[in-house]
C-alpha positions, 0 to 999 in steps of 0.5 A, spaced: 500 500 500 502 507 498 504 511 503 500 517 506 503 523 504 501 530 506 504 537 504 506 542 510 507 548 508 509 554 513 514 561 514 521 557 514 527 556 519 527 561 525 522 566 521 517 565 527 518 573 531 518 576 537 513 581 536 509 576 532 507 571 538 500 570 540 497 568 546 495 561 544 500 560 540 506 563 534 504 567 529 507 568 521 511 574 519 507 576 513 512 577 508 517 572 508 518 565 503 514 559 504 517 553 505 514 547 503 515 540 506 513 532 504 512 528 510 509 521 508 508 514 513 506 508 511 504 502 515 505 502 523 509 498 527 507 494 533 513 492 539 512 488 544 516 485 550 517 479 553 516 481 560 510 481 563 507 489 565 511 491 558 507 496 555 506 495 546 506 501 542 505 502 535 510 507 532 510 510 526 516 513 522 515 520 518 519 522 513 519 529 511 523 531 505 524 538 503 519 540 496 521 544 491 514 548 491 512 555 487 509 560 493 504 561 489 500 555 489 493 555 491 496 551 497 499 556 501 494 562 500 492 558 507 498 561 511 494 567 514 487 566 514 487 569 522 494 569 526 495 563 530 495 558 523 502 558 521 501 551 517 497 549 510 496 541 510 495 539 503 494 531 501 490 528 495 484 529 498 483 536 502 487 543 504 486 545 511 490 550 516 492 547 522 494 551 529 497 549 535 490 546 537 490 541 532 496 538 534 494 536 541 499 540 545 504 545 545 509 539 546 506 536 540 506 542 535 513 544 538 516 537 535 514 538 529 516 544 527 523 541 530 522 536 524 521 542 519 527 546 521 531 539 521 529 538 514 529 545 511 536 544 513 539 538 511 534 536 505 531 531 509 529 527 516 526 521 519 522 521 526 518 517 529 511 516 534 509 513 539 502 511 540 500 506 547 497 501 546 495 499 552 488 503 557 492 507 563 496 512 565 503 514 563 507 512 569 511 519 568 510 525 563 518 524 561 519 517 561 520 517 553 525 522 553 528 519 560 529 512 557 531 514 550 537 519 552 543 517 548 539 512 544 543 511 537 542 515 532 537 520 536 538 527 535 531 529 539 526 526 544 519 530 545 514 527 550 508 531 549 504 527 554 501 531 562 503 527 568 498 522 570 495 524 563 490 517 561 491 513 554 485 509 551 490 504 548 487 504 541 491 504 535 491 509 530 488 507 522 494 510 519 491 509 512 485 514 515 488 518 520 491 525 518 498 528 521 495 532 526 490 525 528 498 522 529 501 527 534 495 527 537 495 521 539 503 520 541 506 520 547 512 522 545 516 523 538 524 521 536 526 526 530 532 522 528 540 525 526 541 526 518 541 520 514 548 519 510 545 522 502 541 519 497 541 520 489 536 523 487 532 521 480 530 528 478 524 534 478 518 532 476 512 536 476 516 542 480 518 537 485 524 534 488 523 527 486 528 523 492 530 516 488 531 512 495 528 515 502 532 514 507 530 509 512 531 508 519 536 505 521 535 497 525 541 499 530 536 505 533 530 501 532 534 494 537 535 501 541 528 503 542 525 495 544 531 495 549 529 502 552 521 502 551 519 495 552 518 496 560 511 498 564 510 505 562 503 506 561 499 503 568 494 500 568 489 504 571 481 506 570 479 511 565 477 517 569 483 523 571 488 520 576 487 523 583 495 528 584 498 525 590 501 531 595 508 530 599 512 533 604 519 534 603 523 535 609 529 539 608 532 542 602 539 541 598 544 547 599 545 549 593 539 552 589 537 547 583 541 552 578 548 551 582 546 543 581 543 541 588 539 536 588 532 538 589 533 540 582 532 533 581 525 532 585 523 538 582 522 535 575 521 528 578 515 531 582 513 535 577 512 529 571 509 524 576 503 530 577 506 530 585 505 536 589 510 538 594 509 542 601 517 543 604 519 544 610 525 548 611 527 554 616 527 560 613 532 566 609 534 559 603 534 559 596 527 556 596 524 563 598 526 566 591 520 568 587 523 564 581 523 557 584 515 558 588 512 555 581 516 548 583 511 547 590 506 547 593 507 551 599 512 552 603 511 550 611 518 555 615 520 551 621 525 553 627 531 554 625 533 551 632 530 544 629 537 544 623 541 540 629 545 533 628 541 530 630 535 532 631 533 533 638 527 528 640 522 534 640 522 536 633 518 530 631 513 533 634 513 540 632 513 537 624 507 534 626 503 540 628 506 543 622 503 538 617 497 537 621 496 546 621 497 546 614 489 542 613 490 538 606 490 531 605 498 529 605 499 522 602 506 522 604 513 525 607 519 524 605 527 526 607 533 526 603 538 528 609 541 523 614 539 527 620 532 527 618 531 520 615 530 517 622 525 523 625 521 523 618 520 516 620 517 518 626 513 523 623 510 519 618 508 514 623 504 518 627 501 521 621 500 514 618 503 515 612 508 509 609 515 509 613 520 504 615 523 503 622 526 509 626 531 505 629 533 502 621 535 509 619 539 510 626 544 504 625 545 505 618 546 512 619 551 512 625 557 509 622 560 505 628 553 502 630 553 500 623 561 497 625 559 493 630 552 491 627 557 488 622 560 484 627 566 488 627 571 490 632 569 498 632 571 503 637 567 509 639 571 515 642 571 523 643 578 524 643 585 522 641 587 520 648 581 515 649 583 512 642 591 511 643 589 508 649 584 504 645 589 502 640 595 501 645 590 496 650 587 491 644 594 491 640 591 494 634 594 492 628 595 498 623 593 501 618 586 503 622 581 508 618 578 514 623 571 517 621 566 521 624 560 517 626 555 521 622 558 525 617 558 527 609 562 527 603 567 522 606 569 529 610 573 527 616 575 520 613 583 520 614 588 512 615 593 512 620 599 508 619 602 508 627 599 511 633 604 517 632 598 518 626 592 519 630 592 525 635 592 529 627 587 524 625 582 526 631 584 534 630 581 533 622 575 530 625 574 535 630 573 540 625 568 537 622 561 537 624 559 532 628 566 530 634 564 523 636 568 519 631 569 511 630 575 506 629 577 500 626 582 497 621 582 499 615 580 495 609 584 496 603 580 491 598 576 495 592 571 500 593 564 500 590 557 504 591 552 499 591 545 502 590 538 497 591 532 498 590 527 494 594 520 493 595 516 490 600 523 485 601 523 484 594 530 486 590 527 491 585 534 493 582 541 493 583 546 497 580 554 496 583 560 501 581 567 502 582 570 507 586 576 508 585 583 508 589 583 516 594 589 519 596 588 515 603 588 509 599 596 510 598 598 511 605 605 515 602 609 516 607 610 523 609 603 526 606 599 530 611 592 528 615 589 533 609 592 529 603 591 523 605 584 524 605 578 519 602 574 524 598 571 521 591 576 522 585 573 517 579 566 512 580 565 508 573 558 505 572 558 499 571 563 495 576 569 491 572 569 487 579 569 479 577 561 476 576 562 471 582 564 477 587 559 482 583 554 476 586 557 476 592 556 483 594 549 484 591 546 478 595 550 479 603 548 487 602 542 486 601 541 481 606 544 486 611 540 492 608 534 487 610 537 485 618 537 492 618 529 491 619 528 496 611 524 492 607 523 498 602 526 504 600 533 506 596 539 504 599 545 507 597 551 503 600 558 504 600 563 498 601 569 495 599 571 487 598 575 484 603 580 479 600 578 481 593 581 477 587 583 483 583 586 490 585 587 496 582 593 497 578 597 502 573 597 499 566 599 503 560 598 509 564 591 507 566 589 505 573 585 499 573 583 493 576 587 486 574 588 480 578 593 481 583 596 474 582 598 472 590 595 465 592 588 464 593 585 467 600 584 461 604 576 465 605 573 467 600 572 476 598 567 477 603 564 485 603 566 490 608 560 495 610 562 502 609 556 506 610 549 505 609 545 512 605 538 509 606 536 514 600 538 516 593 545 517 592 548 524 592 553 528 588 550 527 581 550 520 581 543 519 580 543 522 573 549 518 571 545 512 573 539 514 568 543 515 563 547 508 564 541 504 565 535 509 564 533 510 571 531 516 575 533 514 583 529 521 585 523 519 581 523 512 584 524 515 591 517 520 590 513 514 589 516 510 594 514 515 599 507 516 597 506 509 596 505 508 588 508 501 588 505 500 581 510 506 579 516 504 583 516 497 580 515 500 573 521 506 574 526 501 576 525 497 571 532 497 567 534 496 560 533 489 558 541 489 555 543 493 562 547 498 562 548 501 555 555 505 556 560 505 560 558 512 565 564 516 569 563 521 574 570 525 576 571 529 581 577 535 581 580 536 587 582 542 590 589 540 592 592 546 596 597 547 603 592 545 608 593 551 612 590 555 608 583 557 609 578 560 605 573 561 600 573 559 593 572 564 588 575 562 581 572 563 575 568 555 574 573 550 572 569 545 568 567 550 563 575 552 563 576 545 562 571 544 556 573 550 553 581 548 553 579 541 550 572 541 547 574 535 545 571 532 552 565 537 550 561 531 547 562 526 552 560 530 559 553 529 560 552 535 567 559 538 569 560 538 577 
């Protein structure tokens, strides 16, 4: 059967003015040249997957190819009617002007003319919809651009559906259906990069005749079933699914513009249709007008509360501020550790989901954590309890010290002999929090584990390498402060041996699960204790390799760092949708208003893991640790990308 074609007239690449814009949509210059632009489909496609819960689609690929049009046809006469048409639809049968409207959306009108502009400059474009073919609602308003970021040969990825927007599952008679019948019926579009050139056959009847169109390439199309076949439309009745409203304890530090994480739940909040109510003390970033939109309502808190930890009293006064505020709430949530365990509480006197208080407590508390491990740990104040400690038990050094709550890896320093700890204890008193733990160090390597977990379910597991720290080399004569364990490379996903990859995801999540969780996302830090592999330099390249000694008489067995009972920080979360095509602050929101639908389907991965190998680096700042200050250099990563914009197209979000 032919394909269906359609002749888009309209104003021309960037010829859409300022001064020309309407209240509903874009207006047209009036003299300008017009352009015309082919665009046929033919027959649909339907993918399904495998897994129980995937949901179908029908696709449907467009090509546009530029027309060699007269404008004085009879088919353009259309363009201004009235100001809000700027496009002039032409097929076999009728002539129509469309507007905004008649695509379905903003989003979806916005595409298309992506699609216009693409092809009046290189000729000719493919791009490709995407249509549910199951009754339901969209699991999150993004989720297409979300599971096809990177994808092969993509050049855009536009969602044009609401959150919580329902989709009657019905396919599309594409024989009989119109364009704007197509994109009305899309949850997304993909406009795919310029294909390698075509002959052409000639000219007839004034128009570019293309012997052979482009075709979508098969790389992209195994890339789209690798990315799309997962729940992303849930089953649901056909009536408006209800908004959920949710309580965020504390915010990020810096502002979302600066790269904080609340960035993050913002977007997830704002494409799952849940709206935020934050807790916060006042005079923050967040009171600035230009991020009010982003929630609800803003509840100020006493400054006094922002201790660590929490005095007992502060559950309560979180209480009376939810309960003031007089609307339902279907969750509260913190993504701070000092607050995780008196959110708990909140959430229980609330009766909202949670998980045990004192779960978060021990995960938290890093000596408590030691001893729950079944280590030999000792807890002290200051540097005389720890060499006496030390001296009595006959410690055998390197031994690690760290505060018992702490951040960043701050305050973490490796003592080589007893002389070493009056300088570690110094540092540690610096930081926030006085009380630190001991223990022998473990110079085994060192992993971020992340799991998802769903009613004592393991939802997903991710593990990556974090690479050795200057702690890590113990250099004779290096200072307290350059022996530090701060992050320099974390590579997703780990080049660990499967038998120890499988080692750390079963004894971690048993741990997670001794530790009374039993849902929620659980950042870990951990090392491999008599690992078969080590971190060695190769071709002036740090990687691991077998060490080559005799076999330990016990296998490698985990050694427990820390347990961050939330999504992990920095920007790994984003590297970890790129990796694997999950957004972990978007599981979290879920979790915390008890979706589960939702958290089973955003955790699914893509079906062939892990589609490239994501680094995360991290500049240090090395300087003379007596000097104290404030840094206030021009920002380093654009320095960077601006020396060598080669690396440019290999950076996902700078630091």
């Amino acid at each position: 059967m032919a394909d269906n074609e359609v002749t888009i007239v309209w104003g021309g690449l960037g010829r859409l003015s300022e001064e020309n814009r309407a209240v509903k949509g874009f207006r047209v210059h009036a003299n300008i040249d017009q352009v015309a632009v082919g665009c046929s489909w033919g027959v649909s496609q339907i993918i399904r997957g495998n897994s129980a819960g995937d949901t179908a689609s029908q696709v449907i690929d467009l090509s546009f190819t530029v027309k060699q049009a007269s404008p004085s046809r009879a088919n353009l006469k259309a363009q201004h009617q009235h100001d809000e048409t700027i496009l002039s639809l032409t097929d076999d049968r009728v002539s129509q002007s469309a507007n905004i409207g008649a695509f379905g959306s903003q989003e979806a009108f916005q595409f298309l003319l992506s699609c216009l502009r693409a092809t009046e400059s290189s000729g000719n474009r493919l791009a490709r919809l995407v249509i549910p073919l199951q009754e339901g609602t969209i699991v999150r308003s993004d989720i297409i651009p979300l599971r096809l970021k990177d994808a092969f040969a993509v050049d855009q990825v536009a969602s044009f559906a609401a959150p919580l927007q329902f989709f009657t599952g019905h396919p599309v008679h594409v024989h009989t259906a119109s364009l704007p019948d197509l994109l009305r019926a899309s949850a997304g579009g993909i406009l795919l990069q310029q294909q390698q050139h075509h002959h052409h056959s000639g000219i007839r009847g004034g128009e570019l005749i293309i012997k052979n169109k482009p075709r979508v390439p098969q790389a992209f199309k195994a890339d789209f079933e690798n990315k799309m076949l997962t729940p992303w439309i849930i089953k649901s009745p056909p009536r408006p699914a209800a908004r959920k409203r949710l309580v965020v304890v504390g915010c990020s530090a810096r502002e979302p513009s600066a790269g904080g994480w609340m960035a993050y739940v913002f977007s997830a909040a704002q494409a799952l249709g849940i709206d935020l109510v934050i807790v916060e003390r006042p005079g923050g970033w967040f009171e600035h007008p230009e991020f009010s939109h982003l929630y609800e309502s803003l509840l100020p808190a006493d400054g006094s509360w922002w201790s660590n930890p929490p005095g007992d009293d502060v559950a309560g006064h979180i209480v009376d501020l939810v309960r003031a505020y007089g609307k339902r709430v279907d969750g509260i949530v913190a993504f701070l550790e000092p607050f995780l365990a008196t959110v708990s509480r909140v959430a229980s006197q609330l009766g909202l989901p949670c998980q045990p208080a004192a779960s978060y407590e021990t995960a938290t508390d890093k000596y408590a954590l030691g001893v729950f491990e079944g280590r030999a740990a000792f807890c002290g104040a200051t540097a005389e309890e720890a060499q006496r400690y030390a001296s009595q038990e006959s410690l055998a050094f390197p031994l690690i010290l760290k505060p018992r709550l702490g951040l960043n890896s701050e305050g973490v320093v490796r003592v080589d002999d007893a002389a070493g700890i009056r300088p570690a204890v110094d540092m540690i008193q610096k930081t926030f929090f006085k009380s630190f733990t001991m223990e022998r160090y473990c110079g085994g390597p060192e992993v971020d584990v992340n799991v998802v977990l769903l009613d004592g379910e393991i939802l997903f597991c991710e593990i990556a390498d974090d690479f050795p720290k200057p702690g890590d080399c113990g250099e004779r004569g290096a200072s307290t402060a350059q022996g530090n364990f701060l992050e320099t490379y974390i590579v997703y996903p780990s080049a660990l041996p499967p038998a120890e990859l499988e080692m750390l995801r079963d004894s971690i999540s048993g741990t997670i699960k001794r530790l009374g969780f039993s849902s929620g996302i659980m950042h870990v830090e951990a090392r491999v204790d008599r690992s078969s592999v080590e971190y060695r330099s190769c071709r002036g390249m740090i990687e691991l390799a077998p060490h080559g000694r005799e076999v330990a008489a016990e296998p490698p067995t985990p050694w427990v760092l820390e347990i961050n009972p939330r999504p992990p920080g920095l920007t790994a979360s984003r590297i970890i949708e790129s990796v694997y095509g999950i957004d972990y602050f978007g599981v979290a929101l879920a979790l915390a208003v008890d979706d589960k639908d939702r958290v089973k389907a955003l955790s699914r991965p893509f079906l062939n893991g892990a589609q490239y190998t994501g680094v995360m680096a991290l500049i240090r700042a090395e300087f003379n640790e007596t000097c104290e200050g404030i840094f206030d250099s021009d920002d380093i990563c654009e320095e960077l990308l601006t020396r060598r914009p080669d690396l440019a197209q290999h950076s996902d979000q700078p630091l």
